[in-house]
C-alpha positions as CSV (number, residue, x, y, z in Angstrom):
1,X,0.0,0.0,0.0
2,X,1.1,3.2,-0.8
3,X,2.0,6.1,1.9
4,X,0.2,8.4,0.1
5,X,-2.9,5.9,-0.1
6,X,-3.3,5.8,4.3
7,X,-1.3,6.4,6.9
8,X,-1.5,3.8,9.7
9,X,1.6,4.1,11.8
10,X,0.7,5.0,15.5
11,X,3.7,6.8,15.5
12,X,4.0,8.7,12.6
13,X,-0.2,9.8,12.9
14,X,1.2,11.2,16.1
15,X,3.5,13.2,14.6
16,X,1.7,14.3,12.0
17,X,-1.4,15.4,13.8
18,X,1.2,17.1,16.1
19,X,2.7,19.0,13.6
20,X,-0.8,20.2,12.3
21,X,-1.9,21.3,15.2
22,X,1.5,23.0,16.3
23,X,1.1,25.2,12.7
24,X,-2.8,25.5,13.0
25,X,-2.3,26.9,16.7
26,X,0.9,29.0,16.3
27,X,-1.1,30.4,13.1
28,X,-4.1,31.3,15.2
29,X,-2.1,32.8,17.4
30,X,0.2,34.8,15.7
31,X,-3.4,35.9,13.6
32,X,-4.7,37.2,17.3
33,X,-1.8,39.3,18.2
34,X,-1.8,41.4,14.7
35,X,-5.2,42.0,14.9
36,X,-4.2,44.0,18.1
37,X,-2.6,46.4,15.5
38,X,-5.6,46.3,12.9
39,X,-9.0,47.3,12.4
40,X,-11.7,47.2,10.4
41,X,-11.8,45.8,6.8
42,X,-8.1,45.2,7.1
43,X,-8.6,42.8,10.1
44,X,-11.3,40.6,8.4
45,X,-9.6,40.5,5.6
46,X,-6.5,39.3,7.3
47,X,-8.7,37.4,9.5
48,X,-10.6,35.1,6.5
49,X,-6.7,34.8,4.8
50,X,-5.5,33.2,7.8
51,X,-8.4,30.7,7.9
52,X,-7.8,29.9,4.6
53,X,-4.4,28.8,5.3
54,X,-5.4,27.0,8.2
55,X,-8.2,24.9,6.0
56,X,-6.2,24.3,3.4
57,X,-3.2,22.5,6.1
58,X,-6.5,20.9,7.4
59,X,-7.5,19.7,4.0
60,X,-3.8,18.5,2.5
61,X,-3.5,16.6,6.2
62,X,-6.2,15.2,7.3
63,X,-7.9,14.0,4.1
64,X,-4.9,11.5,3.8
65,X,-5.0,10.2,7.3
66,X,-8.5,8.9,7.2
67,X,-9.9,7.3,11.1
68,X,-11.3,9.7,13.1
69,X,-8.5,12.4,11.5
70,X,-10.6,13.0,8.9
71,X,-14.0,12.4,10.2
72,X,-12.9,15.8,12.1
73,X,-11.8,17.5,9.4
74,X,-15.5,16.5,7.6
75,X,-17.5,17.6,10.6
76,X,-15.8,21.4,10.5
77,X,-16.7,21.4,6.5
78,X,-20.7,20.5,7.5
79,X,-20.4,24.0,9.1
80,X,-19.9,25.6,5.5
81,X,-23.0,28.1,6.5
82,X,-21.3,29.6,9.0
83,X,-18.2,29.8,7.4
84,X,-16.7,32.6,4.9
85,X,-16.5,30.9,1.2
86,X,-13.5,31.2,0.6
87,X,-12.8,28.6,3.9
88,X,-16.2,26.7,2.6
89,X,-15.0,26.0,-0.5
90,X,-11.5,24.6,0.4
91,X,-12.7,22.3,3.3
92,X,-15.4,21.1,0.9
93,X,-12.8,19.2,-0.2
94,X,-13.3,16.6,2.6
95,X,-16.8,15.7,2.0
96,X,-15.1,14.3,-1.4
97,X,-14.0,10.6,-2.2
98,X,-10.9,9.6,0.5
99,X,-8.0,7.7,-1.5
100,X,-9.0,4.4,-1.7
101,X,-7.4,1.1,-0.4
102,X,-5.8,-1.3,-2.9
103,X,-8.5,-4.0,-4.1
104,X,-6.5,-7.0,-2.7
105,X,-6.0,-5.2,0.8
106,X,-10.3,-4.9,1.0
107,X,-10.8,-8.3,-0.2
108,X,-8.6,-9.8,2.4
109,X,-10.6,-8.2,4.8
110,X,-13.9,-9.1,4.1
111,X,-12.6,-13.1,3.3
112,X,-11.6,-12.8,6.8
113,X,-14.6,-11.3,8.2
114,X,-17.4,-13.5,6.7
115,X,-16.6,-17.1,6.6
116,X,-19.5,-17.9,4.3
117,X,-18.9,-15.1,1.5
118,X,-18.4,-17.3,-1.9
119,X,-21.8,-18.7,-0.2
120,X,-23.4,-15.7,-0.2
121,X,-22.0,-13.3,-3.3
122,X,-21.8,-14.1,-6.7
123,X,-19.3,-11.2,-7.5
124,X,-18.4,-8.4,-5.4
125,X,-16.2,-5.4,-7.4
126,X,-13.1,-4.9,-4.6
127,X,-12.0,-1.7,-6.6
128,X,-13.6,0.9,-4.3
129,X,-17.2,2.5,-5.4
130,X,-16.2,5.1,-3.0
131,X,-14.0,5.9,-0.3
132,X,-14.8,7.4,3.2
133,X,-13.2,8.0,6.5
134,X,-13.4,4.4,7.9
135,X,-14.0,2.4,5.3
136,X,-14.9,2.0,1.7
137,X,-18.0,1.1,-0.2
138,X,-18.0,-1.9,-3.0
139,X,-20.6,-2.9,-5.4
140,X,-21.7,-6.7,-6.2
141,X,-24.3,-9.0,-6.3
142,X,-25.4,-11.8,-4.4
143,X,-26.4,-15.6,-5.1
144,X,-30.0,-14.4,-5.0
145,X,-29.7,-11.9,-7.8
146,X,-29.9,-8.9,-5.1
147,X,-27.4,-5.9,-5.9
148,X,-25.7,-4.8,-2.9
149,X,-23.4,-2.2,-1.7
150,X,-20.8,-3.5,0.8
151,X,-19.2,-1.1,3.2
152,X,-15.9,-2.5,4.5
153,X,-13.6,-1.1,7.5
154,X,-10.0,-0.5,6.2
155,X,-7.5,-2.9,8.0
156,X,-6.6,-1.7,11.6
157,X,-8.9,0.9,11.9
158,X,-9.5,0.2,15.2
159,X,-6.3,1.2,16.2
160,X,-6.0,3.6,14.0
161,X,-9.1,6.0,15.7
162,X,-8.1,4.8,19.1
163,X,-4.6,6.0,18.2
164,X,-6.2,8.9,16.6
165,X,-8.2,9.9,19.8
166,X,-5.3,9.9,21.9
167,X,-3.4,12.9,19.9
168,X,-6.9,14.8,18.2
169,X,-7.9,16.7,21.3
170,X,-5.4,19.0,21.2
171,X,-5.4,19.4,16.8
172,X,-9.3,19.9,17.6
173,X,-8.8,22.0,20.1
174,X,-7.0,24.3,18.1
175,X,-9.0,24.2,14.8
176,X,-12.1,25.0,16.4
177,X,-10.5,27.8,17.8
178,X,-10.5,29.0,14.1
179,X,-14.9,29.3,14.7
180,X,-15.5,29.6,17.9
181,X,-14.0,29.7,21.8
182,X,-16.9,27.7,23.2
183,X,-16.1,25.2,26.1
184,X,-14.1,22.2,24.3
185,X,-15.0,19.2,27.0
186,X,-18.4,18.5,26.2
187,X,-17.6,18.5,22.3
188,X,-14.5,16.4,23.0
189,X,-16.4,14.0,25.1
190,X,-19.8,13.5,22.9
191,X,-17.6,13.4,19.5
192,X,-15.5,10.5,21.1
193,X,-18.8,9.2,22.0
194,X,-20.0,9.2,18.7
195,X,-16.9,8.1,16.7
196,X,-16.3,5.0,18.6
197,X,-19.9,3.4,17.9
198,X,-19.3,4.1,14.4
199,X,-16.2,1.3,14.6
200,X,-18.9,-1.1,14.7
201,X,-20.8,-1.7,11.7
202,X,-23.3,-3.8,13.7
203,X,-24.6,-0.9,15.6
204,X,-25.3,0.8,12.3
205,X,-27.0,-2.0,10.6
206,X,-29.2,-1.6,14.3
207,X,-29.4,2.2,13.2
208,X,-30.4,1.2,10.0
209,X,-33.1,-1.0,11.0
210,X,-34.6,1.2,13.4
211,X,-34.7,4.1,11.2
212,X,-36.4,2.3,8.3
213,X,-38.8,1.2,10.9
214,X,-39.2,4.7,11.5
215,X,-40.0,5.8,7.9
216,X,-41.9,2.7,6.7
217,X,-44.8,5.2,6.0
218,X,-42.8,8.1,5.3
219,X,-42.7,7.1,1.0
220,X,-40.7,10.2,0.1
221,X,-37.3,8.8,2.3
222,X,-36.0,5.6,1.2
223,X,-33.5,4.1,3.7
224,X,-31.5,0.7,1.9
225,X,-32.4,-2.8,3.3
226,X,-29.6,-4.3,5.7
227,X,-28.5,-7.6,4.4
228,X,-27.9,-9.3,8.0
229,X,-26.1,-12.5,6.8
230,X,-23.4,-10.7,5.1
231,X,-23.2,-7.7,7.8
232,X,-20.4,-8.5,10.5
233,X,-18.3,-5.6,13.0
234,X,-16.3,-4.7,9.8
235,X,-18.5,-5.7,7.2
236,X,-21.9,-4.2,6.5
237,X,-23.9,-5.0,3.3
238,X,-26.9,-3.3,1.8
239,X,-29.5,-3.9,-1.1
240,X,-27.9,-1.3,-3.6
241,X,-29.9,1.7,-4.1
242,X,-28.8,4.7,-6.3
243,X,-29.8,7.7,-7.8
244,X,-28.5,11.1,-8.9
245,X,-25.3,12.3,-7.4
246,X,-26.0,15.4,-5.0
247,X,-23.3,17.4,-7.2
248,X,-25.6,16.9,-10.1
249,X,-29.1,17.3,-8.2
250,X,-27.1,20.8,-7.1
251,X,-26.8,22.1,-10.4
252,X,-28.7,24.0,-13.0
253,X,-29.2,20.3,-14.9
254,X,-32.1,19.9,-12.7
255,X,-35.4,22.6,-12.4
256,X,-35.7,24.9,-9.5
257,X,-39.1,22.9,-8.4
258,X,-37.1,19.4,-8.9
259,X,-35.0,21.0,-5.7
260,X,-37.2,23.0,-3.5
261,X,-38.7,19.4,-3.5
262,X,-35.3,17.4,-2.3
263,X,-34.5,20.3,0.3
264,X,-38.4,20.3,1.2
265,X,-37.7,15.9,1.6
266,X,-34.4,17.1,3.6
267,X,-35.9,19.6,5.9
268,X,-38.9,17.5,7.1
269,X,-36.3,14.4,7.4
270,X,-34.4,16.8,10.0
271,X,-37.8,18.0,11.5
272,X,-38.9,14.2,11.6
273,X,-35.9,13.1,13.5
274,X,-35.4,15.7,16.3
275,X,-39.2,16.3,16.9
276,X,-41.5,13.2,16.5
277,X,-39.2,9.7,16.4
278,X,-36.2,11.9,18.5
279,X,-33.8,9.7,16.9
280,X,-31.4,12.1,14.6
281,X,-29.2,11.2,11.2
282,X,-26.2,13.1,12.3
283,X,-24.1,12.9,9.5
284,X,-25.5,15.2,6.9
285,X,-23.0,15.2,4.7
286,X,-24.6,15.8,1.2
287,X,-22.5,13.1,0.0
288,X,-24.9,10.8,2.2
289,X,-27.6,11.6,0.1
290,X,-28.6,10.5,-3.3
291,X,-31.6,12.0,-5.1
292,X,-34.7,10.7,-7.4
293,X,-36.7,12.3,-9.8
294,X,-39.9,11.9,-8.4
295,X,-38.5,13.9,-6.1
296,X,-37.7,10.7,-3.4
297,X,-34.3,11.2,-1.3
298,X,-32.1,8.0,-0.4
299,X,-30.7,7.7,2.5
300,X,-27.0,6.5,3.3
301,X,-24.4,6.2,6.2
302,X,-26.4,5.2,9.4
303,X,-23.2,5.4,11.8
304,X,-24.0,8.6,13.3
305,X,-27.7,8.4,14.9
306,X,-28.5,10.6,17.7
307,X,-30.9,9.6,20.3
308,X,-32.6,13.1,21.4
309,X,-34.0,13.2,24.9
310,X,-37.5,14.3,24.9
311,X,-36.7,17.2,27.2
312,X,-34.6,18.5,24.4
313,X,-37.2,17.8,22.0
314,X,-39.7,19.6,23.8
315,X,-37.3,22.6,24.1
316,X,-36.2,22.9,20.5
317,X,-40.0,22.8,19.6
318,X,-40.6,26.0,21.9
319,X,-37.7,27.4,20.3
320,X,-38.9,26.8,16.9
321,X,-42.5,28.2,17.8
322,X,-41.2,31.2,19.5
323,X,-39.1,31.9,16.7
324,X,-41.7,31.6,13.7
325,X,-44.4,33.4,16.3
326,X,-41.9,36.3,16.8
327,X,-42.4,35.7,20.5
328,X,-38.2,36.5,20.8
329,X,-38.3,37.8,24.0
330,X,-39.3,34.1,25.2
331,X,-36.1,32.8,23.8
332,X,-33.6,33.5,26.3
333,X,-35.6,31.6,29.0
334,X,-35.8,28.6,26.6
335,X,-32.5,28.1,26.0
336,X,-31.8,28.6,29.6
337,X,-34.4,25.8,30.2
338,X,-32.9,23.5,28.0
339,X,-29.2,24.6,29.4
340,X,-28.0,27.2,27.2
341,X,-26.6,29.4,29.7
342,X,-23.8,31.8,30.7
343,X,-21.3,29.6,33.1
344,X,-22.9,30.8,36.4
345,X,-26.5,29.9,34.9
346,X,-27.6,33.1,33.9
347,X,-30.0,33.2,31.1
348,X,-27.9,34.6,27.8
349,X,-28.4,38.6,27.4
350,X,-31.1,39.8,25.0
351,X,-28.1,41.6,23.0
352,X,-26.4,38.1,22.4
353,X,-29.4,36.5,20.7
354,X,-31.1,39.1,19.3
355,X,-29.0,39.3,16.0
356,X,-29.9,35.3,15.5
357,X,-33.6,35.3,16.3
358,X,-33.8,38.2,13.6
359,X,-32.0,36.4,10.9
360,X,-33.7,32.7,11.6
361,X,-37.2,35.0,11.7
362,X,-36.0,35.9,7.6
363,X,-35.9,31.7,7.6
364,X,-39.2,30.9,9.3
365,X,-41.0,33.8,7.0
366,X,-44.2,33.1,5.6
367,X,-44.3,35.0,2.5
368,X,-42.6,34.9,0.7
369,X,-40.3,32.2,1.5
370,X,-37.3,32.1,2.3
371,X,-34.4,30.3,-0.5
372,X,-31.3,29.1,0.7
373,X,-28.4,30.6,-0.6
374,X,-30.1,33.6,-2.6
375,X,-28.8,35.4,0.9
376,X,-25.0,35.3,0.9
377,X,-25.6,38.2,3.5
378,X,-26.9,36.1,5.9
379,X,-24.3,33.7,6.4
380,X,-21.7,36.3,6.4
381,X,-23.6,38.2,9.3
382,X,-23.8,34.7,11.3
383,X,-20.2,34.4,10.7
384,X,-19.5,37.9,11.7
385,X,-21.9,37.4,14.8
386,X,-19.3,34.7,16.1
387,X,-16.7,37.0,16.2
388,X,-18.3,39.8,17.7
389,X,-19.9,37.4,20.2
390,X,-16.7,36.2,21.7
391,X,-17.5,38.0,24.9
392,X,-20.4,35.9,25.5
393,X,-19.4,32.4,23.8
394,X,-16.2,31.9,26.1
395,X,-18.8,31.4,28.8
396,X,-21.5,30.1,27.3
397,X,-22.8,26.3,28.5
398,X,-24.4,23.9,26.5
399,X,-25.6,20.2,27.1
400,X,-23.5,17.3,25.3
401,X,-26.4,16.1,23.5
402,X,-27.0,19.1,21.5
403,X,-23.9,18.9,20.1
404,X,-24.6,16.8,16.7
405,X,-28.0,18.1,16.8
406,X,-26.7,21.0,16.2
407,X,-24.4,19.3,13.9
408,X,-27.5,18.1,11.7
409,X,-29.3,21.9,11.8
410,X,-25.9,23.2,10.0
411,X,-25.1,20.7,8.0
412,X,-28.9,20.6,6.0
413,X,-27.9,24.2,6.1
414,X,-25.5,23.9,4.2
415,X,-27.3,21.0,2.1
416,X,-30.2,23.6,1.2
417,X,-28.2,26.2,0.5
418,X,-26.5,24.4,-2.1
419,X,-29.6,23.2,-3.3
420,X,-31.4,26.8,-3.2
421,X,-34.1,25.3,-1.9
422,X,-37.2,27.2,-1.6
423,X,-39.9,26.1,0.9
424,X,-42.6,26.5,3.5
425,X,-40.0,26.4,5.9
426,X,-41.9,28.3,8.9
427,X,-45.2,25.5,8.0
428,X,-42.9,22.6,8.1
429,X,-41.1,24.1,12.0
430,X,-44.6,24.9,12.9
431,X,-46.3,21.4,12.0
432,X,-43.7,19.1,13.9
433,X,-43.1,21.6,17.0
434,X,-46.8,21.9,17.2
435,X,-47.2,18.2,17.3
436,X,-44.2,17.6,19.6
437,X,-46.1,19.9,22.0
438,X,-49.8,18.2,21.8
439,X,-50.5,21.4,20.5
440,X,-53.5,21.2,18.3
């Protein structure tokens, strides 16, 4: 295998993750101090240049390292929304195919990890259909004429994110330093969390099941069949489904209407999850959807599922409502309920939130509706809002399990936005949180 295919020394991760995170930080740094000698357009110019640098190291590292090295790097590109373009379009880069594994390297691995498999597969292709953080997806068939997509870990993954996990909290520290000065422990902690279940491809196929459960009336979401007898910790097979590419359903080749209706599919998916089965796809990724056109979605990559407590549920609902009511004066106390808070429990100041109840009230308008992306403006004033909220985010608290909720609210961000969906956003908020509430 080649070096510049994937990098599984232990030892030389850990010095390669050190060095990114010693020129990430120093950058950062260095950035901070000559700001104390700029001002105004100068300083956000420098300010967006130095972010750019720092996603591009991000980029050139950790889309070679794959494990939970890149899965971090994807995560900070789902935030695209929030980000300035010019750092959006470079870390987009990630969400991209990985370099794939040599074919005899996968087929060893899946030979090893299901005894049975001449039994059970007619052919299997073991040059990669695509490549991803911890493993890579093949196409075949089985004996029974099904065609299947196979997803199959990458040899000593394992240790590779274990290895990973030991040396990341410092690099993540650091990059999300280049967004935001939140508190870092209960992101580390939940993210950990989260990455380790994805290791084992039986939970997912779990996910998977439950999920299709979920949506078995729900015609417009199509979630792939698990095929259990050829599914194993490193080895998880589905009945192949496919469709149109989301870099082609993004473009012009496809009707404004043919799109408001995926991002429309998208947005109720999202509303569907959090509020009425409170069991969240947390890996947005575009590149985990595929699209129809009868306007159907397809549904991929089940390793990331958030479970949402219902007192969460009930208090992103009341958010939502008090948001597309204009009852903003009621959002502080919510988040306060829900344990959104300054550090000593005090409810966040009406000039903290303001700003963002104003903007997501242009979102949750009835009429006319609101289109994702037309408002470059927006985004930049959310980015800018980060900045100039620094005061207030180094103290702000938030609970763990909001953390890839959140996740999944950005990321279908971005998703719309590069869709320019149009939609009855507010009607779609106010149908769920209204039923999440028993309101009638």
């Amino acid at each position: 295998m080649a070096d510049d295919q994937m990098i599984t020394s232990a030892v030389r991760r850990v010095v390669k993750l050190g060095g990114l995170a010693g020129r990430v930080g120093a950058s950062v740094v260095g950035n901070q101090v000559l700001d104390l000698a700029r001002s105004g357009p100068a300083k956000q110019v420098r300010k967006t240049e130095n972010l750019v640098r720092n996603a591009i190291r991000i980029v050139e590292t950790l889309g070679e390292m794959k494990g939970a090295a890149m899965k971090i790097g994807q995560m900070l590109s789902l935030h695209e929304g929030l980000l300035p373009p010019e750092v959006a379009e470079v870390l987009r880069g990630l969400q991209q195919e990985a370099p794939t594994v040599p074919a005899e390297v996968m087929e060893y691995e899946i030979r090893g990890s299901l005894e049975n498999f001449d039994e059970i597969f007619e052919n299997l292709d073991f040059e990669a259909f695509a490549a991803a953080s911890i493993g890579q997806v093949h196409l075949g068939r089985l004996r029974d004429g099904r065609e299947v997509a196979v997803k199959i870990q990458y040899p000593l993954i394992d240790e590779i994110v274990k290895a990973d996990l030991k040396n990341l909290k410092t690099l993540l520290r650091a990059l999300l330093g280049l967004i935001t000065e939140i508190d870092f422990e209960p992101i580390w902690s939940e993210l950990r969390d989260r990455l380790l279940e994805e290791l084992d491809y039986t939970h997912e196929a779990a996910n998977i099941r439950h999920m299709a459960g979920l949506h078995a009336d729900v015609p417009e979401i199509i979630i792939p069949r698990v095929v259990t007898e050829a599914t194993a910790r490193n080895v998880l097979t589905m009945e192949y489904v496919g469709g149109i590419n989301p870099t082609d359903a993004c473009s012009d080749r496809f009707s404004r209407e043919m799109r408001n209706r995926w991002g429309i599919v998208l947005a109720e998916f999202l509303m569907r999850g959090l509020l009425e089965h409170r069991f969240i796809h947390s890996d947005p990724n575009i590149a985990n959807f595929a699209f129809l056109e009868d306007g159907r979605v397809v549904v991929y990559d089940f390793g990331c599922v958030k479970a949402v407590p219902e007192p969460l549920a009930n208090g992103y609902a009341r958010l939502l409502l008090a948001a597309a009511e204009g009852r903003g004066e009621e959002i502080s106390g919510i988040l306060q309920d829900i344990g959104v808070h300054l550090s000593e429990g005090e409810a966040l100041p009406v000039e903290a939130i303001d700003p963002y109840i104003e903007m997501f009230g242009e979102i949750l308008r009835a009429d006319p509706p609101y289109t994702f992306g037309d408002d470059e403006g927006l985004y930049r004033r959310l980015f800018e809002l980060g900045f100039s909220n620094m005061e207030y985010s180094r103290e702000i608290a938030f609970p763990e399990d909001a953390i890839f909720i959140d996740r999944a609210f950005g990321g279908h961000f971005g998703n719309l936005s590069r869709l320019g969906a149009t939609g009855p956003w507010r009607e779609i908020a106010v149908h769920f949180a209204s039923r999440r509430l028993g309101i009638v």
